[in-house]
Structure formats: C-alpha cells, structure tokens
C-alpha positions in Angstrom: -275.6 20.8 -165.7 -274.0 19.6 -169.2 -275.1 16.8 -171.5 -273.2 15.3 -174.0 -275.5 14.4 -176.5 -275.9 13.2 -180.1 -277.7 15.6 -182.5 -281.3 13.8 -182.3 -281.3 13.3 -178.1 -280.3 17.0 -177.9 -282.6 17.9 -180.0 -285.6 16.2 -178.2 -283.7 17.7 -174.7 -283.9 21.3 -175.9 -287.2 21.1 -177.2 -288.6 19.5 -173.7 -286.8 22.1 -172.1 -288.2 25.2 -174.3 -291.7 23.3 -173.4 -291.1 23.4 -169.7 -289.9 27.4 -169.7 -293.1 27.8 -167.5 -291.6 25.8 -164.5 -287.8 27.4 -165.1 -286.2 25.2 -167.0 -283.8 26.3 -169.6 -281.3 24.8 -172.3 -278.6 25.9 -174.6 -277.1 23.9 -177.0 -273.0 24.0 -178.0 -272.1 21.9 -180.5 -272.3 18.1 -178.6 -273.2 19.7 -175.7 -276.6 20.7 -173.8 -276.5 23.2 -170.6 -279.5 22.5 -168.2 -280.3 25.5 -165.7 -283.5 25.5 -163.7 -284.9 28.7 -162.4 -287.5 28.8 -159.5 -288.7 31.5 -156.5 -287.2 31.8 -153.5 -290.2 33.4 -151.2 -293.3 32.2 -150.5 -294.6 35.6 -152.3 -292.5 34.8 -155.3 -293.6 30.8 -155.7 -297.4 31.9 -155.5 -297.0 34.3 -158.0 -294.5 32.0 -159.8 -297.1 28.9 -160.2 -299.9 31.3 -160.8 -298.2 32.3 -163.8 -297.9 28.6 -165.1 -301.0 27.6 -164.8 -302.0 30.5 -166.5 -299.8 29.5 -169.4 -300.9 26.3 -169.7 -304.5 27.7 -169.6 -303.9 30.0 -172.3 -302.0 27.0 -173.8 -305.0 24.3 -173.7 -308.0 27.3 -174.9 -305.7 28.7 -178.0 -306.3 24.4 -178.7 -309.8 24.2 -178.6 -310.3 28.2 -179.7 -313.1 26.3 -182.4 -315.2 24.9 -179.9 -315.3 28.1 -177.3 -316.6 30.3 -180.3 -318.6 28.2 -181.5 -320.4 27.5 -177.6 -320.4 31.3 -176.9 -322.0 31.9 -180.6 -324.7 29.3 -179.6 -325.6 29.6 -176.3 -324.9 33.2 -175.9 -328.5 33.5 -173.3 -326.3 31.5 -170.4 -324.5 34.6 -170.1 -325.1 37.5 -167.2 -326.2 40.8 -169.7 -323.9 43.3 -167.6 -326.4 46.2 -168.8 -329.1 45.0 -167.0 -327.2 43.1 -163.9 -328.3 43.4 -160.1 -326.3 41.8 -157.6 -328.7 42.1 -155.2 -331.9 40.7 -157.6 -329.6 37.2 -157.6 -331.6 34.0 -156.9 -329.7 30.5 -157.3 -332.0 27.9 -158.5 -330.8 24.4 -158.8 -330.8 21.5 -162.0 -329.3 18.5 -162.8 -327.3 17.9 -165.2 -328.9 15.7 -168.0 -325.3 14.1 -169.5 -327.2 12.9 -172.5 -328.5 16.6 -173.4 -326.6 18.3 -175.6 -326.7 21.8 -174.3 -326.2 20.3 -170.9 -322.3 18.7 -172.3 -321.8 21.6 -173.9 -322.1 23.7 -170.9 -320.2 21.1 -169.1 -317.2 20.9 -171.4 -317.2 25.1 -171.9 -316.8 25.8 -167.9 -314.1 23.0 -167.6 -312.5 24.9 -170.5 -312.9 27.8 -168.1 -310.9 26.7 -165.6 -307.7 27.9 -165.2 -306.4 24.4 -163.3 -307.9 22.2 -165.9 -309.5 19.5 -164.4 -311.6 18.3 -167.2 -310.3 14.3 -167.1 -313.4 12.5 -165.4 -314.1 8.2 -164.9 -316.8 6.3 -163.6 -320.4 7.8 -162.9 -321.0 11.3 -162.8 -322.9 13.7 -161.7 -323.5 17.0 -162.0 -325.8 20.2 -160.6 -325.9 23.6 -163.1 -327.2 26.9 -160.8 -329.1 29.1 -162.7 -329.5 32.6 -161.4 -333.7 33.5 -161.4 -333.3 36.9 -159.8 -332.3 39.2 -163.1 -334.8 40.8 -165.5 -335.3 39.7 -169.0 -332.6 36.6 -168.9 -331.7 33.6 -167.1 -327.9 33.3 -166.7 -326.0 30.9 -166.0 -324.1 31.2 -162.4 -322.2 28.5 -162.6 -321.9 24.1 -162.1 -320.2 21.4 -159.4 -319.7 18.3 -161.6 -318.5 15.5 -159.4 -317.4 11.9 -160.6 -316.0 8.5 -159.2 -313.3 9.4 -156.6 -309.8 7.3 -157.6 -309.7 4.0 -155.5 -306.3 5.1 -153.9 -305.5 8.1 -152.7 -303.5 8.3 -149.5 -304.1 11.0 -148.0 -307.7 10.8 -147.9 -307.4 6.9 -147.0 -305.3 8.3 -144.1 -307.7 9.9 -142.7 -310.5 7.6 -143.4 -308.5 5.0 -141.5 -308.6 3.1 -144.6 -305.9 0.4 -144.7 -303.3 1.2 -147.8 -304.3 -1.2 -150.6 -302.7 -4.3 -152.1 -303.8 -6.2 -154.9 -305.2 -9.6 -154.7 -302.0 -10.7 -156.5 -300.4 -9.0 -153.2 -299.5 -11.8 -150.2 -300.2 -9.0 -148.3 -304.1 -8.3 -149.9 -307.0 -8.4 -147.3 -310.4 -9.0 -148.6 -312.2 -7.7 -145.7 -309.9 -4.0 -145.5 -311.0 -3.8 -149.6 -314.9 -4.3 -148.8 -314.5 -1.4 -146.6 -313.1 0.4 -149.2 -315.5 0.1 -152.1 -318.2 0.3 -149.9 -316.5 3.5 -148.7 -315.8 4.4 -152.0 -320.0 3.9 -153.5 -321.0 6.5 -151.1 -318.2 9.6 -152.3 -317.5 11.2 -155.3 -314.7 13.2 -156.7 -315.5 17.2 -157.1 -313.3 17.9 -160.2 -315.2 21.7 -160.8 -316.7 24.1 -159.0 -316.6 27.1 -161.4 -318.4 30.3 -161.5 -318.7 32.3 -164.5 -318.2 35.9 -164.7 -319.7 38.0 -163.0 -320.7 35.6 -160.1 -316.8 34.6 -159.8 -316.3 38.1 -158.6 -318.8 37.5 -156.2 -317.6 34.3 -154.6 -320.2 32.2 -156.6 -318.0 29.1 -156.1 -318.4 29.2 -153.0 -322.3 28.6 -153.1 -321.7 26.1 -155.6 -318.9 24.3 -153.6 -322.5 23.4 -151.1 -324.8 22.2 -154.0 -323.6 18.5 -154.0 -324.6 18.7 -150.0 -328.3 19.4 -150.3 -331.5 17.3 -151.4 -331.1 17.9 -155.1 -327.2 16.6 -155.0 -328.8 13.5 -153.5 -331.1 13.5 -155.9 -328.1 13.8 -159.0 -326.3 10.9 -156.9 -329.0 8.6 -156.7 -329.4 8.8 -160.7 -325.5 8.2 -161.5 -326.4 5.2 -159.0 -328.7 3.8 -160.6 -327.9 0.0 -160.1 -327.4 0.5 -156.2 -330.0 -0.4 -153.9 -329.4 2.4 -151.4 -327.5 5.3 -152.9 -326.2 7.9 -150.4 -323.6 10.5 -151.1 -321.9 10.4 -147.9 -318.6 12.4 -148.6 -316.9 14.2 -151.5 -313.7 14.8 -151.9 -311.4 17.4 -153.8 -308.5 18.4 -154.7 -307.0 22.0 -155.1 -304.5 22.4 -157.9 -303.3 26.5 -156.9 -302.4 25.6 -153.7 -303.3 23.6 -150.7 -306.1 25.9 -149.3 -308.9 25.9 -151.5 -311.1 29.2 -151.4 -314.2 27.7 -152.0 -314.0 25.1 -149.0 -312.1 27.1 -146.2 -314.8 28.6 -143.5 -317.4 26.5 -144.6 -319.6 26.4 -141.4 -321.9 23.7 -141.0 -324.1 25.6 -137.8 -324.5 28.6 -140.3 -325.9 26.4 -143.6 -327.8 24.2 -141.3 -328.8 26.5 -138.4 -326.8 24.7 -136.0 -328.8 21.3 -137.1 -326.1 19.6 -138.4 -323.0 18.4 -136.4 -319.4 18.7 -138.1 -316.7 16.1 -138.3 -314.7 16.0 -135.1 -311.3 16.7 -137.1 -313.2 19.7 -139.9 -313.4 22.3 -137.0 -317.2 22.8 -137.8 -316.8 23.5 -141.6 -317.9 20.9 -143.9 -314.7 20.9 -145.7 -311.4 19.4 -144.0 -308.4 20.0 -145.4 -306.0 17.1 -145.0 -302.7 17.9 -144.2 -299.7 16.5 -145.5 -297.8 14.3 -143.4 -293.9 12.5 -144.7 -293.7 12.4 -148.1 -297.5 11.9 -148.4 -298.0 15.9 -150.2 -299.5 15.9 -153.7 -298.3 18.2 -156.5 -299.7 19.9 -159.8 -298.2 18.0 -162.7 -297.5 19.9 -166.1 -297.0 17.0 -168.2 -299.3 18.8 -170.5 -297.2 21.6 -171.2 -294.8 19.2 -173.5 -295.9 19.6 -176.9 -297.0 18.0 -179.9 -293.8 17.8 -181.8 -291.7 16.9 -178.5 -293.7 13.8 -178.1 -293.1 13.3 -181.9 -289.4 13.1 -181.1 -289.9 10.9 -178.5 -291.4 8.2 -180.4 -289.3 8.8 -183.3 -286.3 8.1 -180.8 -287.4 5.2 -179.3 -288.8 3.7 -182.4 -285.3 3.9 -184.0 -283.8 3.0 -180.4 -286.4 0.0 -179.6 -288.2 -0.7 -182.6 -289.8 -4.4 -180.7 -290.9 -2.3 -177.5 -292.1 0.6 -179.8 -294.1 -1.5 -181.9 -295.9 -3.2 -179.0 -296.6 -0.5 -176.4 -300.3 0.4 -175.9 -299.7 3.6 -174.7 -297.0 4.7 -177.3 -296.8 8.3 -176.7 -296.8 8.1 -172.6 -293.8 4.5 -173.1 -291.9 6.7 -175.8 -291.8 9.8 -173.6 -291.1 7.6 -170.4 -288.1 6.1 -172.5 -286.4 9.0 -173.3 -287.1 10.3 -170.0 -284.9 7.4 -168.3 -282.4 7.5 -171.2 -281.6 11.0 -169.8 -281.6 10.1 -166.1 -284.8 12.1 -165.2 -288.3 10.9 -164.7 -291.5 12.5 -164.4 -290.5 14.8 -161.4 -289.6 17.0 -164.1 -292.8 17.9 -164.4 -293.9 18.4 -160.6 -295.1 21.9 -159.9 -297.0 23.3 -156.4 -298.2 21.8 -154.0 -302.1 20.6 -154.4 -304.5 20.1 -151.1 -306.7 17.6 -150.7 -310.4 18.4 -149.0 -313.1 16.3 -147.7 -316.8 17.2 -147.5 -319.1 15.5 -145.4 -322.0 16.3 -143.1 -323.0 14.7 -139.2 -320.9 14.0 -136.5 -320.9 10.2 -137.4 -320.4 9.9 -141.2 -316.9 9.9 -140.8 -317.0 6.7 -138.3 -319.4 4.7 -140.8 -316.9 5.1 -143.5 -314.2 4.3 -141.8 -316.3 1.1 -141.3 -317.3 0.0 -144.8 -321.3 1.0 -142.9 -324.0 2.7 -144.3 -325.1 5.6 -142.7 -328.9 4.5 -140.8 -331.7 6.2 -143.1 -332.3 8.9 -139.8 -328.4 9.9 -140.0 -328.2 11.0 -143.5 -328.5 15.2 -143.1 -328.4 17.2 -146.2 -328.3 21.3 -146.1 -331.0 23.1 -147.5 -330.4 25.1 -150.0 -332.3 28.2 -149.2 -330.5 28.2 -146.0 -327.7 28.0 -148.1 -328.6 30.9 -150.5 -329.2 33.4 -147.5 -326.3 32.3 -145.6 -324.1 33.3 -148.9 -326.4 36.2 -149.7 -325.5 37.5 -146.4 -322.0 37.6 -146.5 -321.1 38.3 -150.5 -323.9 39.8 -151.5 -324.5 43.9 -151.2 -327.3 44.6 -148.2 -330.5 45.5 -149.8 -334.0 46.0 -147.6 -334.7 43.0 -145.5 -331.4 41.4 -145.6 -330.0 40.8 -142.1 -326.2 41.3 -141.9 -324.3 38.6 -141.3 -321.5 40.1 -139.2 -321.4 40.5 -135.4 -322.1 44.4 -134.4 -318.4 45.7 -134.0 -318.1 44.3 -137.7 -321.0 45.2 -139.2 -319.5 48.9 -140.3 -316.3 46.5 -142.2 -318.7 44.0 -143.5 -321.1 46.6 -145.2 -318.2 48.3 -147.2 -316.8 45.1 -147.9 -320.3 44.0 -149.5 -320.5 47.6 -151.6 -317.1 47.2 -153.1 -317.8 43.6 -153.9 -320.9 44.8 -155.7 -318.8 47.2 -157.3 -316.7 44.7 -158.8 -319.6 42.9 -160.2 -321.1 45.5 -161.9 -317.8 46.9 -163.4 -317.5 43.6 -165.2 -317.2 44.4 -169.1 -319.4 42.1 -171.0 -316.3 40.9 -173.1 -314.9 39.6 -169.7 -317.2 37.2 -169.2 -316.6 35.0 -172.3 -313.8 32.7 -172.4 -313.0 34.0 -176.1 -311.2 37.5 -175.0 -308.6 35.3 -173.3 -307.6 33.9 -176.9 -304.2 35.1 -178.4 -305.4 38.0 -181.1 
C-alpha cells in the first residue's frame, strides 16, 4: 500500500510503523511517498510462536522502562527469593496471606510480579484484593511462591454477560435502559472480581505454581481478602471471578481445574464448566477479544502526534482531556486506520465459580443463601497439586490411575529436575534487562 504524504505525516507514519515491527508492520519512505507492508504467520504453529515473540518484546520493552525500580526491589527484598542451593521441591509447603495494600513491602511485591509478567496486566480499578503464598517447607528462608491479585471486574464485558444471561447494557440516557436488567447487574457485579495476575516466581513457575495460585481466591482466606476490599457491604461474598488470558484463549492455569478433586467431590461444578472451576467462554459472531499493543508505540511517536494535531487543530488540541490518546486517535483517522492497528491474538475469557447454583443466582441479581456459599480448602488444595506437580517423596499417594502411574512418576522427576536446575540469576527479573 502507498501513501502520499507531506514530510511531517510521513514522518509520524514511519515512525508508528517502526514501533509496530513486532506485529509485521513495515514502511519505507520515497521521497512523497510511504509503502505500507504487513507481515503475519500463516500456521497456527507459526502465529503462536509469532505473538509469543511480541509479547515478549513488549515485555522486554516495558522492564528496560522501569529497570530502576526492579534493581532496586531485588536489592531490598532479596529474602522473597527461592535460594536454589538449598531448594527441595518436595519440602514445599504453601501457606497463605493477605495482602496489606497499605504496607509497603506488600506493594512492592505487588508491583515487582506484575512487572514479571510477560502479558502485563498491571492496570487495576475499584477495590482490590490480593492473597501472597509463601512457601514454609525450605530450610533457612521463606520464599516467596508467588500472588493472585484480583480487582473490580469491568461493568461490560460481553462475553461473560453472555453467559451470565445478563441483558447487554444501555445507559440511563439510552430509551432503551432498564433499571431492573442493571440491579441485576451490579448486584452481579459486588459478588466477582477481576483476576488480573496469577504469577509464580521462579522456581515454582517451573513447577506449575500458578496453577495452585489460580485456587487461592476460592478458599476461606480469599473470602476473607474479599470481605475486607468490601468493607461497606453488608454481606460480602465472592461468588465468581473472572479472567482473562492475554497468550491465547486457553489459559494454563484454569484448564482441568477439577472441582471433585479440590473439594473431594463436595462441591458441585457449573452445569456448562464440565466439573472444573474454570469455564472458558467461547467466542461466538464477532464477540472474540484480542491482545492490544497500543503500548508498543513510543514516546516520541505520541510526540508527533500531538505536535500534528496541535498545528492541525489547535481549539480541539487545546481542550482535549486526554491529549495524548485524542492526538494519537486524530492522526489515526487522518490516515484512514483506527486502533485495529494495534489488535494482536486472540485473548480467552474464563469464569471461576464454585456450586451447582451460583451460576443461576447471578444470573438473577440473588445472593447466594448463607448454606450455598462452598469454598475449597486449601490443604485439599495443596495435596491435590502436590500430587500431580510435585516429585513423589514417602507418604505421597500418586495421583494417577494405575496404567499411568509409571508416566506420571517420570513426569514428576523431570519436573523436579527442572526446578532444581534453575540458576539463581534466573529467578530475578533483572537478567532479562538489555546489558
């Protein structure tokens, strides 16, 4: 595709396009004109490893940004790490806390494992909540395993409305607002939360720690978080939690979930989550959500934006609340593209919730009766995950059936492998930093 351009638009086009490389884009510049190619995998093989890679830029992108503040956590706080010299897979023994959001050490933590996270997911509104597991099983130190931090879930999202039977929502400026379809809704919405990270650190990731942590928000001490973000409601009860997955639409943590093993078949699943407690919502129409990488456009492209429209729109410039978001909208139409320029993978969107009913009272704006409100255990859920990740050691039943219990075992030794083969300088955030 060609552009004719003057010298300051194709300036700001090249510059947007170097920015979105990651996602295939390309531009070259001849005199007026500016040739637009886009690049992108053809296979399913190709596209995973495709978007894997752009996240990963943007990652490296985002930590090279706040390299200060990583240092400076791992300089501090250096006891939350696993001592790989000392480390025992099978001496591991989750313990549960709360986060305190007006600690210190406790943000700190917070803000270092969303830095972490290679889909950055650090953007959080409304109450929060937030469970740190602490592993008490290793000699000599306390590491850190990992954290689930949940917050308010977004007030529309349709696919999970879909399947909540939630009507779609209008404002009251709307002819076609109901009162009665929005009470359902917010009363819906008071008893979820939104999981935005459920990260384990090094050496526990190669263990499938996020997995155990992906269950913390489901047991008596998530309750227990929930009730103190609600601390104005009369009767807090975390009903659901939702999440989204920014790799792909699976989700590793929540797939095979099952509620009869964490609750020794106490628990009933949700007619429609095939006995896990996670259900992953598939996409129906154009209803699919998708990873944006706005954030890869950098500082001195959104410079050029607002320099454009300023000199363009100097009224509209001067007014706008949101200067760098109008200005990079403005150009964006200008050059007949919007922010689908930015759309990468396809994202899945999981819902969490325990009991065979909780969907129903939901889906009615109802609170669940006092008698209906199951939570897992979480010893259960330590020896259901011990079983299956964690290498056998005396007095550890096997989790697998018989004719798999030969598969399972060497399975569970080269995981343990893994785990102890971690270098300590893998485990810190730092020795992903440009040199």
């Amino acid at each position: 595709m060609l552009r004719l351009l003057s010298a300051s638009w194709s300036d700001f086009l090249v510059s947007l396009l170097d920015d979105l490389a990651p996602l295939g884009f390309a531009g070259e510049r001849s005199g007026e004109q500016v040739s637009v190619t886009l690049t992108q995998p053809a296979t399913l093989e190709e596209s995973a490893t495709f978007w894997d890679q752009a996240h990963q830029h943007r990652h490296l992108t985002v930590i090279t940004q706040h390299a200060e503040t990583i240092l400076e956590f791992e300089a501090r706080h250096a006891d939350v790490f696993a001592q790989m010299r000392v480390f025992q897979p099978s001496a591991i023994r989750p313990v549960l806390e709360i986060v305190d959001f007006s600690d210190r050490r406790h943000r700190a933590i917070v803000e270092y494992l969303g830095l972490c996270q290679s889909v950055m997911s650090r953007r959080r509104v409304g109450r929060q909540m937030g469970l740190l597991v602490w592993d008490h099983g290793q000699t000599a130190h306390r590491p850190l395993i990992g954290a689930a931090v949940l917050a308010s879930p977004r007030y529309s999202q349709r696919l999970r409305d879909g399947y909540l039977g939630w009507a779609p929502h209008y404002p009251k400026t709307s002819a076609r607002h109901d009162p009665h379809e929005t009470s359902v809704r917010e009363a819906g919405l008071g008893r979820m939360m939104q999981l935005s990270m459920a990260y384990a650190l090094p050496p526990y990731s190669l263990l499938s720690g996020s997995r155990l942590i992906a269950m913390a928000p489901f047991t008596d001490v998530g309750q227990e978080a929930f009730a103190g973000a609600c601390r104005h409601e009369e009767d807090p009860d975390l009903a659901a939690v939702v999440t989204t997955t920014g790799k792909g639409p699976s989700g590793f943590p929540f797939r095979n979930q099952r509620i009869g093993q964490l609750s020794n078949r106490t628990i009933e699943a949700d007619s429609q989550a095939r006995g896990d407690v996670f259900a992953h919502i598939r996409p129906y129409g154009s209803s699919a959500l998708y990873a944006s990488f706005e954030d890869l456009v950098s500082s001195g492209t959104v410079r050029m934006a607002c320099d454009l429209m300023r000199t363009e729109e100097p009224k509209q410039f001067s007014s706008a609340k949101h200067v760098e978001r109008m200005s990079m909208s403005y150009c964006l139409k200008r050059l007949s593209l919007s922010r689908d320029i930015f759309r990468g993978n396809e994202m899945g969107v999981h819902i969490g919730m325990l009991g065979a009913e909780t969907r129903a009272h939901l889906a009615d704006g109802t609170p669940r009766p006092h008698g209906q409100r199951p939570r897992l255990d979480w010893d259960t859920v330590v020896a259901v995950w011990t079983q299956r990740f964690l290498p056998a050691s005396d007095g550890v039943a096997e989790a697998a059936d018989e004719k798999d219990r030969v598969q399972h075992l060497a399975a569970r030794r080269r995981r343990n492998a893994r785990g102890k083969s971690c270098r300590q300088s893998e485990i810190l955030l730092s020795s992903q930093l440009p040199q």
